[in-house]
Each structure stands twice: as C-alpha cells, then as structure tokens.
Backbone as a chain_set.jsonl record, in Angstrom:
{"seq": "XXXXXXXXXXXXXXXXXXXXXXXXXXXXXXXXXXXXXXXXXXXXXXXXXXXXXXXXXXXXXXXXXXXXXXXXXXXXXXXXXXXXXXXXXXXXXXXXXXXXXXXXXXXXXXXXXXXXXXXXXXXXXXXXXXXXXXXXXXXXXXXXXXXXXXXXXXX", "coords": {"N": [[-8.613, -14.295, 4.456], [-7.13, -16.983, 5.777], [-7.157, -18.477, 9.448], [-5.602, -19.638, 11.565], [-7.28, -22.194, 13.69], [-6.973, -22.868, 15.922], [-5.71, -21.141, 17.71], [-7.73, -19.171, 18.186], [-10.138, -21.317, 19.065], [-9.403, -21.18, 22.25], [-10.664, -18.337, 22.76], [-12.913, -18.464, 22.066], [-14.159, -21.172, 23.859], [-13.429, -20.286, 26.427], [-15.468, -17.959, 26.317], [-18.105, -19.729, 26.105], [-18.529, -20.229, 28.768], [-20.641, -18.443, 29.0], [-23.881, -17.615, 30.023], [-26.084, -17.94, 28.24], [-25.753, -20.327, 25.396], [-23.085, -21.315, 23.188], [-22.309, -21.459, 19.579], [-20.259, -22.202, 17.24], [-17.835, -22.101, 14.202], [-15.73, -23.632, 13.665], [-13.774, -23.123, 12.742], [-11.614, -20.405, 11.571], [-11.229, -16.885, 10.053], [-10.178, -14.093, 8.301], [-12.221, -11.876, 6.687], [-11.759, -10.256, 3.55], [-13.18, -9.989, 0.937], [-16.222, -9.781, 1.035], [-19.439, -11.625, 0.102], [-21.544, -9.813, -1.3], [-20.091, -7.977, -2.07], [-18.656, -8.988, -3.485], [-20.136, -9.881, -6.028], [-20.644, -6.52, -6.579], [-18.358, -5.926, -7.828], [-18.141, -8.27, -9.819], [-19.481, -7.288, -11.866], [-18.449, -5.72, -13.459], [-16.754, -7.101, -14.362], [-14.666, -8.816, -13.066], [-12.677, -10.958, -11.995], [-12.868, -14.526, -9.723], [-10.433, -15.311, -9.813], [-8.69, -13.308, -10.702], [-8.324, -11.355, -8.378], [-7.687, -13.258, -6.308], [-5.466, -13.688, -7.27], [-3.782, -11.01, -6.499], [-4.161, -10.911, -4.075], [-2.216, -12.943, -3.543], [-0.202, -11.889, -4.542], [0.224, -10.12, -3.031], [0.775, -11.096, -0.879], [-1.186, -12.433, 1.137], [-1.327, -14.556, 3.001], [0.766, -13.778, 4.861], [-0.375, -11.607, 6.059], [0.39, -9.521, 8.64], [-1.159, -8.293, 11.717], [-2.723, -6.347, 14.072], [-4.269, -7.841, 17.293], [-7.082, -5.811, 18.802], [-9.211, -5.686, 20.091], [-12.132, -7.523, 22.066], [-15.118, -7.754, 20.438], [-18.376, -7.752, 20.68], [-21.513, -7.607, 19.736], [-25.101, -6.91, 20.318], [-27.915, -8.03, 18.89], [-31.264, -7.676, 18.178], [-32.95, -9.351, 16.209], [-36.204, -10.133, 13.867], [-37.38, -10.652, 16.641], [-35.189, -12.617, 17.875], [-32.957, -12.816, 19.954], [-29.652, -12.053, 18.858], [-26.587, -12.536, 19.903], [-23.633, -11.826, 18.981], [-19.921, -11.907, 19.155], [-16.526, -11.019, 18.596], [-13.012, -10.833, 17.188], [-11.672, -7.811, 17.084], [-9.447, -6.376, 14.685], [-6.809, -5.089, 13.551], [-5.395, -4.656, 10.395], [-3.263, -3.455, 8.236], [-2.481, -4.288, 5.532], [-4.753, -5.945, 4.644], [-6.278, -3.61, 3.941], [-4.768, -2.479, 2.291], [-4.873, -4.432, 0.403], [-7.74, -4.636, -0.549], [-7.859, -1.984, -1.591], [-5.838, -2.317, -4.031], [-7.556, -4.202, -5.493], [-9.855, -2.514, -6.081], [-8.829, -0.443, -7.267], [-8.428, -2.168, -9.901], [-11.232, -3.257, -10.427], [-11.97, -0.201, -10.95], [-10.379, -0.108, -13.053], [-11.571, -1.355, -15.099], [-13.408, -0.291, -15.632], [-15.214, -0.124, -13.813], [-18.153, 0.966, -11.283], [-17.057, 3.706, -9.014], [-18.88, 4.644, -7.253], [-19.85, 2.481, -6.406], [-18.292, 0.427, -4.791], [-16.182, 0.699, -2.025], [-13.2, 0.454, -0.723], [-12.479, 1.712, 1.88], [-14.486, 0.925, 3.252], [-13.996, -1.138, 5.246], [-14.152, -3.396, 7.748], [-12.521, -5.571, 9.242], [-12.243, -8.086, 11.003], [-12.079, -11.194, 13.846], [-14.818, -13.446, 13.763], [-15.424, -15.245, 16.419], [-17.517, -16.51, 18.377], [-21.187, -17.203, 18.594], [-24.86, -17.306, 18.922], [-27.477, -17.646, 18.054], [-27.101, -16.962, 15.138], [-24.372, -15.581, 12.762], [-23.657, -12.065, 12.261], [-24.166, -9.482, 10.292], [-23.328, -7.039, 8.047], [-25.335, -6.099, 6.159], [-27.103, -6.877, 8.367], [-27.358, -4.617, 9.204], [-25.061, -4.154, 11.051], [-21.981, -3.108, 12.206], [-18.758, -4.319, 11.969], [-16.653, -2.754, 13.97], [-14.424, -0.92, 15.765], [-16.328, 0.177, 17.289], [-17.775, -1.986, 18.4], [-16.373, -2.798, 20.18], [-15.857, -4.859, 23.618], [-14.703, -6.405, 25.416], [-10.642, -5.336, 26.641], [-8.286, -7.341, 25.419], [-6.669, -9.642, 26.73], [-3.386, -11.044, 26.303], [-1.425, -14.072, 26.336], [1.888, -14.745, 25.607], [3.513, -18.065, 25.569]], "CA": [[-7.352, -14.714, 5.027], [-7.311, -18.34, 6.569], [-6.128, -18.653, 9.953], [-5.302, -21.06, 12.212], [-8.562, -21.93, 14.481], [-6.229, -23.035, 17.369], [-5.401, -19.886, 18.606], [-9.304, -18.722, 18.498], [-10.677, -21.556, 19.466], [-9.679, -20.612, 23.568], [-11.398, -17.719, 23.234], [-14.685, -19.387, 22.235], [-13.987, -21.818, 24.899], [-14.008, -19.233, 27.47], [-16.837, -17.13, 26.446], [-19.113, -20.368, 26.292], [-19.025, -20.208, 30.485], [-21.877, -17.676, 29.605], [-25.306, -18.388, 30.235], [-26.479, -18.513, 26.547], [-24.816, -21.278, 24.779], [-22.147, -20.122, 21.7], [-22.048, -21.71, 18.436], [-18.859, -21.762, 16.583], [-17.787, -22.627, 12.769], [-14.387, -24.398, 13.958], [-12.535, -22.51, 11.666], [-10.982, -18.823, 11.128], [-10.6, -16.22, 8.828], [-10.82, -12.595, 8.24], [-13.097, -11.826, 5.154], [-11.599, -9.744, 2.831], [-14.451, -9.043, 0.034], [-18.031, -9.942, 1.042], [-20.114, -12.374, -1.389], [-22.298, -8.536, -1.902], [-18.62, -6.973, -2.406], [-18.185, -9.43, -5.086], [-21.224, -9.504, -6.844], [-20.351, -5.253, -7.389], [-17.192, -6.248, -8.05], [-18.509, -9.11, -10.968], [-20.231, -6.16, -12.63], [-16.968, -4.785, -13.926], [-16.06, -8.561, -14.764], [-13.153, -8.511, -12.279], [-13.122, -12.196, -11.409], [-12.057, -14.221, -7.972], [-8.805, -15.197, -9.981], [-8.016, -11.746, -10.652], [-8.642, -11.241, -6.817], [-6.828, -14.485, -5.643], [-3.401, -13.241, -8.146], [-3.856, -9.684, -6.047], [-4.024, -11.258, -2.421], [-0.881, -13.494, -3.538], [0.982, -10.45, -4.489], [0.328, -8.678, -1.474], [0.898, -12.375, 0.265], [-2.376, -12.322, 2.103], [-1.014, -15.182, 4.377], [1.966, -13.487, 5.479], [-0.477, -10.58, 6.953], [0.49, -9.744, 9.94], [-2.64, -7.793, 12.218], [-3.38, -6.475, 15.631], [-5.872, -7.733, 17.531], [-7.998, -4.182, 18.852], [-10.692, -5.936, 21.197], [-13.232, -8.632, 22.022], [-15.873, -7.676, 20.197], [-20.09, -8.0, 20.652], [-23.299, -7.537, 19.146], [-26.178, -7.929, 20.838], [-28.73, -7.127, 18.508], [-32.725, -8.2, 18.148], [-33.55, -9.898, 14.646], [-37.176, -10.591, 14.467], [-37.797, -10.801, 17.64], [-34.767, -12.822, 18.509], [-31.783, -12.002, 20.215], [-28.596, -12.175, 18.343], [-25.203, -12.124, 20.907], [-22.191, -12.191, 18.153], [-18.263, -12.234, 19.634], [-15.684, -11.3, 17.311], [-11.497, -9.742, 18.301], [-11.536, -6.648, 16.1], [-8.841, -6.637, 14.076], [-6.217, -3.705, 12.706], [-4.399, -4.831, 9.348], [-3.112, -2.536, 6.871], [-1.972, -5.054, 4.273], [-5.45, -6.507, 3.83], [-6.425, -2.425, 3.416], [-3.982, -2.28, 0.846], [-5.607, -5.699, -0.92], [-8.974, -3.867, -0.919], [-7.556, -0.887, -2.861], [-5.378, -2.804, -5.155], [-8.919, -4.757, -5.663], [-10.502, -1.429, -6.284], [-7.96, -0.076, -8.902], [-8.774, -3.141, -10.858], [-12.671, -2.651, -10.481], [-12.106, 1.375, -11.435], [-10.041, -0.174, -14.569], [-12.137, -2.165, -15.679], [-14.967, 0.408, -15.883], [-16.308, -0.315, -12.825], [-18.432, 2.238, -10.803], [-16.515, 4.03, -7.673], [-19.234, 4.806, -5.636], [-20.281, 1.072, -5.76], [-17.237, -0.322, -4.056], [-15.56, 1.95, -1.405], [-12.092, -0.138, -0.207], [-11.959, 1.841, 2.993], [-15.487, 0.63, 4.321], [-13.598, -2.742, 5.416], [-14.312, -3.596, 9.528], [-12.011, -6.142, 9.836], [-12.252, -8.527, 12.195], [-12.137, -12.851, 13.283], [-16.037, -14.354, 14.075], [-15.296, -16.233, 17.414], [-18.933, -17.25, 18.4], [-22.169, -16.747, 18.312], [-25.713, -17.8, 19.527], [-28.282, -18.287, 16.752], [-25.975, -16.84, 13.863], [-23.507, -14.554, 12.499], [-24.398, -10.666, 11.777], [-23.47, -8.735, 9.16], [-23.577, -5.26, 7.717], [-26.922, -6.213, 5.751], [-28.267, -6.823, 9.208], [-27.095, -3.302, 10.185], [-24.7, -4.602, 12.267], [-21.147, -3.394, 11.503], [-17.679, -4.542, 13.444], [-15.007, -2.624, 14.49], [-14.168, -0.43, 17.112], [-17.546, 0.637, 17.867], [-18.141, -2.669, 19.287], [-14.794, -3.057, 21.353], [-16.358, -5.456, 24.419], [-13.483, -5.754, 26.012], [-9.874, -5.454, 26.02], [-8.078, -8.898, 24.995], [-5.387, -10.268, 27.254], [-2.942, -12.46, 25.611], [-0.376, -14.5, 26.991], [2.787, -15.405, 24.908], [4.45, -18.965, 25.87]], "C": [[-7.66, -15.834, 6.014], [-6.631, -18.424, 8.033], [-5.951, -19.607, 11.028], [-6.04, -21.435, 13.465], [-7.964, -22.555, 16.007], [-6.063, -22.382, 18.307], [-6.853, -18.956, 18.807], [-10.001, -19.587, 19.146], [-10.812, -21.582, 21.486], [-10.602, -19.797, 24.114], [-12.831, -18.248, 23.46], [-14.918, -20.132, 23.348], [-14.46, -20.786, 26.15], [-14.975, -18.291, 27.143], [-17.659, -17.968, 26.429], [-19.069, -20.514, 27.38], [-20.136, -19.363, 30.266], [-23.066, -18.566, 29.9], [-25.75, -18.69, 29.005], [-25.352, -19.206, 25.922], [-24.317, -20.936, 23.304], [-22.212, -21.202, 21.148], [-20.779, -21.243, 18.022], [-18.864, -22.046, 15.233], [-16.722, -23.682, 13.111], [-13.691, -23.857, 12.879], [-12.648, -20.979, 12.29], [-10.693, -18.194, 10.203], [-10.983, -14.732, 9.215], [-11.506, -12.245, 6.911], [-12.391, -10.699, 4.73], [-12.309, -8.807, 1.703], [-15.202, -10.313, 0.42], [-18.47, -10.861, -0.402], [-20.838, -10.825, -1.56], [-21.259, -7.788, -2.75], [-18.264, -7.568, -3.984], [-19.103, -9.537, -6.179], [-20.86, -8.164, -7.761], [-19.159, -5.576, -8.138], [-17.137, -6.88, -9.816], [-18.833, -8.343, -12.062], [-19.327, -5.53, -13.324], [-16.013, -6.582, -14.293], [-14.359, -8.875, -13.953], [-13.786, -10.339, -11.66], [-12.276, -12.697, -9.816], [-10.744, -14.658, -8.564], [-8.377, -14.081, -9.77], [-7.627, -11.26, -9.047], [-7.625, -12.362, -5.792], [-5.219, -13.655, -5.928], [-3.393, -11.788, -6.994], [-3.492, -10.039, -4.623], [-2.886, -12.252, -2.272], [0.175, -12.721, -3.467], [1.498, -10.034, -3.279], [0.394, -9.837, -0.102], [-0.01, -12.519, 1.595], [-2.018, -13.27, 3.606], [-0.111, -14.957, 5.372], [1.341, -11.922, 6.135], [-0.158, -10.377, 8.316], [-0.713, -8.362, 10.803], [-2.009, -7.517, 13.985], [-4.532, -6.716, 16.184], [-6.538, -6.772, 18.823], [-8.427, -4.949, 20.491], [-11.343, -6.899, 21.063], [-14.467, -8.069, 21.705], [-17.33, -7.663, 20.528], [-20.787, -7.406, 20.583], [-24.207, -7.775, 20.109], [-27.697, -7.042, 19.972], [-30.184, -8.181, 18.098], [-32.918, -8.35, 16.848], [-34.669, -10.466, 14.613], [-37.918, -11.197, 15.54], [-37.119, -11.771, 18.55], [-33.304, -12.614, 18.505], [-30.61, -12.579, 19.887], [-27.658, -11.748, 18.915], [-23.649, -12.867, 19.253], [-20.813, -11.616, 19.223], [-17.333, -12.257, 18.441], [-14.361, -10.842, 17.824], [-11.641, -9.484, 16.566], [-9.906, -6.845, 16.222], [-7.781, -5.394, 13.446], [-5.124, -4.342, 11.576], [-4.571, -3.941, 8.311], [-2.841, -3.408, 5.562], [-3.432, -5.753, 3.578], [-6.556, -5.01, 3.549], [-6.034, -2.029, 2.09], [-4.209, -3.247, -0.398], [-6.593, -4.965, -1.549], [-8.617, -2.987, -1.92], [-6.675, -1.4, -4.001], [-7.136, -3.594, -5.826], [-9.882, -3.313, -6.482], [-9.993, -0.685, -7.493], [-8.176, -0.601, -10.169], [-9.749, -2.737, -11.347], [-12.82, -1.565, -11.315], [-11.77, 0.654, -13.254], [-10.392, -0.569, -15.739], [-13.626, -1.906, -16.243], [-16.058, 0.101, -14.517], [-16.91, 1.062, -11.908], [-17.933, 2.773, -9.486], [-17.204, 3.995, -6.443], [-19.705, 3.845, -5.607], [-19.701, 0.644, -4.875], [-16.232, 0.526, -3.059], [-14.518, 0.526, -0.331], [-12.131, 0.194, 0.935], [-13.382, 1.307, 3.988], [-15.502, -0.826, 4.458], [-13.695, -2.579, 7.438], [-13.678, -5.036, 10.004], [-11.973, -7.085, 11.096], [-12.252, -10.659, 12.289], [-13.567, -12.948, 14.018], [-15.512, -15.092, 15.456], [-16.302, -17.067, 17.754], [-20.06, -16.629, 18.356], [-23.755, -17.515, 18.613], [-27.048, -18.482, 18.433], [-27.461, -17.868, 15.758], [-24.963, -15.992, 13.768], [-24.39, -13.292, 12.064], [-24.174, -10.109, 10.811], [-23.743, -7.247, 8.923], [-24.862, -5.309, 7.138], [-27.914, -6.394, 7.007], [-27.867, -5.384, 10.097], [-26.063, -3.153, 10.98], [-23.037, -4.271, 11.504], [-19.854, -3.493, 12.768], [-16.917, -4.613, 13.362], [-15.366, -2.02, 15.319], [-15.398, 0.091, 18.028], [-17.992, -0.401, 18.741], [-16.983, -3.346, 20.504], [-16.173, -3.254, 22.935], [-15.364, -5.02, 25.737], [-12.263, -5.729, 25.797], [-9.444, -7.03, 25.924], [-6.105, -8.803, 26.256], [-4.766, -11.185, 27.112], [-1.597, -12.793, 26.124], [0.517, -15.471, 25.787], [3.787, -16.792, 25.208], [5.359, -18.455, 25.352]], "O": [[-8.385, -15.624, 6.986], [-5.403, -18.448, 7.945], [-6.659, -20.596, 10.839], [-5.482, -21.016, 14.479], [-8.645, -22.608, 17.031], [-6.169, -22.697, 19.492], [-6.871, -18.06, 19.651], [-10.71, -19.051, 19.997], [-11.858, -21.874, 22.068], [-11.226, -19.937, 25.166], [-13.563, -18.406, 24.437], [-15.94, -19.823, 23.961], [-15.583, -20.619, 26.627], [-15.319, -17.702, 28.168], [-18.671, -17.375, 26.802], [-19.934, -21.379, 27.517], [-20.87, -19.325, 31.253], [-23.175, -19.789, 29.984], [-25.785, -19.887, 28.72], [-24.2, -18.772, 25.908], [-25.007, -20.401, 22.436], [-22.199, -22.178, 21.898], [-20.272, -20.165, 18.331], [-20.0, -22.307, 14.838], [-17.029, -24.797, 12.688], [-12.971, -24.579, 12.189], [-13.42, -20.517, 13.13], [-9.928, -18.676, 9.368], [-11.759, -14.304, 10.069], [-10.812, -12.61, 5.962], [-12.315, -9.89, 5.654], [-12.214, -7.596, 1.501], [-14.911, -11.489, 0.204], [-18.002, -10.797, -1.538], [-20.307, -10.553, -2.637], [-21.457, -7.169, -3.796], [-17.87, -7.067, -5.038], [-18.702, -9.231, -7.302], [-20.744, -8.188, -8.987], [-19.245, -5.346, -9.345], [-16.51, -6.386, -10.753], [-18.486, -8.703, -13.187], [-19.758, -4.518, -13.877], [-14.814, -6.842, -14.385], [-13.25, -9.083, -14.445], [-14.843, -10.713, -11.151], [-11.559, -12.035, -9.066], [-9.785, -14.402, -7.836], [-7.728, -13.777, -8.77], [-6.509, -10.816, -8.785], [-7.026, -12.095, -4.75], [-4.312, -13.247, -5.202], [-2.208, -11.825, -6.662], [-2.561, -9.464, -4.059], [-2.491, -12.514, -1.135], [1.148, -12.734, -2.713], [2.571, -9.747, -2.748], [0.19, -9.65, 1.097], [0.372, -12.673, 2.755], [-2.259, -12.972, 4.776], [-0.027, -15.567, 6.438], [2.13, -11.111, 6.62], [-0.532, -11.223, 9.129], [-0.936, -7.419, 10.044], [-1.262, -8.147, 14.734], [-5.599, -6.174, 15.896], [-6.357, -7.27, 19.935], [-7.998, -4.724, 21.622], [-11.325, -7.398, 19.938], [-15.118, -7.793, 22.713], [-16.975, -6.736, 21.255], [-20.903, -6.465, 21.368], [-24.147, -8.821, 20.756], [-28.273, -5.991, 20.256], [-30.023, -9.354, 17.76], [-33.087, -7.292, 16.242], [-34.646, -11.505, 15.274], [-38.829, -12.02, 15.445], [-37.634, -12.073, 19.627], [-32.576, -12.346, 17.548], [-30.325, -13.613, 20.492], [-27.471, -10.544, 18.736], [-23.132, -13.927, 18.901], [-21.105, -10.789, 20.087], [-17.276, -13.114, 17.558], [-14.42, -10.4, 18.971], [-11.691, -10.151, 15.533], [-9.238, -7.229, 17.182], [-8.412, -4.7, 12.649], [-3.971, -4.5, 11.978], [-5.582, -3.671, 7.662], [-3.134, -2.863, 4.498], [-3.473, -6.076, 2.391], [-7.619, -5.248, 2.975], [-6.629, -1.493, 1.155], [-3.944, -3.098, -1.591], [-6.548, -4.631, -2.733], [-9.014, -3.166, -3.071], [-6.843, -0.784, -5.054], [-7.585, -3.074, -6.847], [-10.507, -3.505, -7.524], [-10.647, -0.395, -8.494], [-8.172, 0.01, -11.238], [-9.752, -2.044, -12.364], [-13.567, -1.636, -12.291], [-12.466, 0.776, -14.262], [-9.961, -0.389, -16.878], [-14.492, -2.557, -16.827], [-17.283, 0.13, -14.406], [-16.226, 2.082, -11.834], [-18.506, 2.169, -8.579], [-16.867, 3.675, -5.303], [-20.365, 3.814, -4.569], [-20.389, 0.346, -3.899], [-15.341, 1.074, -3.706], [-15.035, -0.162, 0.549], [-11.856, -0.769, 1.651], [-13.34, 1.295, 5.218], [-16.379, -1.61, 4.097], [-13.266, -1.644, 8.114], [-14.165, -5.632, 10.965], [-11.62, -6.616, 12.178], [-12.367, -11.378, 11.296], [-13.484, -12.415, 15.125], [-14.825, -15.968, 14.93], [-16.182, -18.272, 17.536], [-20.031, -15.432, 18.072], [-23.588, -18.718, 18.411], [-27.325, -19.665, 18.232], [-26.874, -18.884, 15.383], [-24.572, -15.565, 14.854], [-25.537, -13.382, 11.624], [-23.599, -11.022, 10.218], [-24.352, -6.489, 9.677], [-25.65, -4.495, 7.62], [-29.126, -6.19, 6.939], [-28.04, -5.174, 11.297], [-25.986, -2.129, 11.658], [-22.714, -4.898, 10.496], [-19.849, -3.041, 13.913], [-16.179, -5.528, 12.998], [-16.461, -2.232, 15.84], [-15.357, 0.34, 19.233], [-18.555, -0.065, 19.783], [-17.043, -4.2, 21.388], [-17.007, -2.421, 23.289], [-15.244, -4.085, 26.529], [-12.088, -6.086, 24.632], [-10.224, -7.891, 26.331], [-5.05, -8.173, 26.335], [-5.15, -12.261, 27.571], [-0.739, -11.932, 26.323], [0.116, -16.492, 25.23], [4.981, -16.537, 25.054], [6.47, -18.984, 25.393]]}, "num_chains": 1, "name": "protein.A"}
C-alpha cells in the first residue's frame, strides 16, 4: 500500500536530532506480501496479477489504518548495531487482503502451513541507520516494539 511520504517524512525529520544519523528511502508504504511471501505464494502459481486484481477489490488505497506506536529495533547484526524506527500500524482491510490472498493460494493447491495470512506485523519504515530489518533477521514489528506513543496534530 503506497502512501504519501509527506506525512512520514516529519517524523524522520524529528528522530534524526538523535545522535546516530537516520537514513530514509523518501518514500512510504506498508508491505503487504514479502518478496519470501511471494516466492511461497509462486509455488501454487498464484501470480502478482492475481494479487494486484485482489488488493483492487478490496481497494487497497482506500485502506484506512491506525497508527499503534513509534516503533524501534535496536538489534546487533554482525557485530553492528542496527537502530530501525517504524509507526506500527492496525489495519484490518489489508488483514482481509492477506486471507483473500490465502484462499487463492489454498485453491490453487497451495500448502497452508506455508503461508499463514495472520502472521502480518504491519507497519510504515520511517528510518533507519545502516538498514532496514526484517523477520529473516529475527526482527519482527508490531506491538512488541511500541517505542513510544505517537502524538499527532490535525490542522
């Protein structure tokens, strides 16, 4: 889900006053399925059209989300230290993509316990110091890493 790096890029802004200097992408999104997610996914020949037509349906851009918390990681990757920043995320509609996604997968002969819809952690990337983390680096993010809360001011 694409979203509009205007309204993220403040935060980044203000968390680079730290002492370690943040990296950004200049963009936004919330990931949906994983390049690993799709790989299992491929295996059952479920392609990213099929996947695109599914997240149109369910009008992926018209999700609407809460955002949970300010996120962070701080975790040691060969010996250096990885500070990720993300605002955890609560949407049910891109829950409900995943399992329409998953129905497909099942229908298509695909295997269940490969692909499990509800182990989605939601969330937007804000910044980050040498890279991004991921679940392959152990590292997974939702509420477990709630930093702090988020205070947002509506013009």
């Amino acid at each position: 889900m694409e979203l509009d790096y205007q309204y993220v890029y403040p935060v980044a802004k203000a968390l680079n006053t730290t002492e370690a200097p943040l990296l950004t992408r200049g963009e936004s999104h919330i990931t949906v399925i994983t390049p690993p997610e799709f790989s299992i996914l491929a295996t059952a020949n479920v392609t990213i059209d099929e996947i695109n037509e599914i997240a149109l349906k369910y009008r992926i851009q018209k999700t609407k989300f809460d955002m949970v918390c300010l996120g962070k990681e701080s975790v040691a990757v060969e010996d250096e230290l990885y500070i990720v920043y993300q605002i955890i995320v609560d949407a049910p509609n891109l829950e409900a993509i995943r399992e329409a996604i998953f129905k497909l997968y099942v229908s298509k002969g695909g295997n269940s316990a490969l692909f499990d819809p509800h182990a989605f952690w939601p969330h937007i990337t804000v910044a980050f110091t040498v890279g991004d983390l991921f679940e392959a680096d152990g590292v997974y993010k939702g509420w477990n890493v709630c930093h702090s809360p988020l205070h947002i001011k509506f013009w």
